[in-house]
C-alpha positions, 0 to 999 in steps of 0.5 A: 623489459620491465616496462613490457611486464607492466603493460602485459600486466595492465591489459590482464587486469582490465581483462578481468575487470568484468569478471571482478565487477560481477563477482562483487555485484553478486556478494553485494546482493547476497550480503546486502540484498535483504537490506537494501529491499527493506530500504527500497519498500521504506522508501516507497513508503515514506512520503510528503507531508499531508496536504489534505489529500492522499498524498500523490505518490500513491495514485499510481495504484488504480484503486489508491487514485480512487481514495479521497475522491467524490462519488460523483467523480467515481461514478464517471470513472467506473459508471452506475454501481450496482449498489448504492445507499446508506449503511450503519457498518462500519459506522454510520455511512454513505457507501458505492459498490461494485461488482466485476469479474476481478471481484467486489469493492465498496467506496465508503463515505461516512456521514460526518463528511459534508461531501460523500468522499471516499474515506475507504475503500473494502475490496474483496477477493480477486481485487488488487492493490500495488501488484497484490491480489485479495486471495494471496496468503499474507506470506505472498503479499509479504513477498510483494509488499515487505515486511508489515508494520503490524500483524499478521496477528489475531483480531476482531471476529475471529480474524487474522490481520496484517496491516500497513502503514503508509505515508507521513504520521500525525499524533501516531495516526498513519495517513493511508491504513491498508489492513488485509484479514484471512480467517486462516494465518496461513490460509487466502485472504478475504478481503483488504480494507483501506482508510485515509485516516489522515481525513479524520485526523485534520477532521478532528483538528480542525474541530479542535482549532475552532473551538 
């Protein structure tokens, strides 16, 4: 008889263990779930050491493959831009521009680069960037992208920011810088900017190591 009860007692056990399963799965999320988002979106975030490039992880996102390319090499993917010349912002500058229905974005090459490479990029509304679109108020883009590592917060010509940080540091510089500005904490958006700050940085140690 005793033998009996166990085994009726196992198979209600195993019955409920679905139940029991689900049941810690959903305090799991509810308890944890913040946390470990937060976790995931560092995680993303944290990548391989600078090879002197924009690390690869990132080129998944159309527009992050375009950062650190040549503008011959942009030219073949995207063709003919409707602009193209010499600018003096931000900094003296080479620049590519282009217009579609999905909005406007510039490659920018400074002039110090022996090579027009794309040191950053300016997109402006309607434009996106991993699974956010220039337009979004910075609580959507914080939704998508995780808390930011800086701002949102007031700057330069009268503008808000919200900036984050990607890749491995060197001397306190980020690798990739992605800044979104709005002229309204809580309004749209207007545009994003994007820097492979890591370029100037080896720019600059390399200077430093040939003198």
């Amino acid at each position: 008889m005793m033998v009996m009860q166990v085994g009726v007692n196992t198979v209600i056990a195993y019955k409920h263990l679905p139940y029991i399963l689900l049941l810690f799965f959903i305090l799991t999320i509810i308890l944890f779930g913040d946390e470990a988002m937060e976790k995931a979106v560092y995680a993303y975030r944290e990548k391989v050491e600078n090879t002197g490039s924009p690390v690869d992880e990132f080129k998944n996102d159309p527009v992050m493959n375009l950062l650190g390319k040549n503008f011959n090499e942009i030219k073949k993917m995207l063709g003919e831009p409707a602009e193209q010349g010499r600018s003096n912002w931000p900094g003296p500058q080479n620049y590519l521009l282009y217009r579609s229905e999905e909005g406007t974005i510039h490659f920018c090459s400074p002039e110090s680069a022996g090579d027009k490479v794309a040191i950053s990029i300016i997109m402006e509304q309607g434009q996106e960037i991993f699974g956010v679109r220039v337009g979004m108020p910075f609580t959507e883009i914080m939704d998508v992208l995780g808390k930011p590592d800086r701002g949102p917060e007031p700057g330069i010509n009268n503008l808000y920011y919200m900036d984050y940080y990607l890749g491995k540091f060197n001397h306190q510089v980020p690798e990739i810088l992605i800044s979104f500005s709005a002229a309204d904490i809580n309004g749209p958006t207007q545009d994003a900017f994007i820097k492979w700050e890591a370029y100037e940085a080896n720019q600059k140690s390399q200077l430093q190591a040939a003198r």
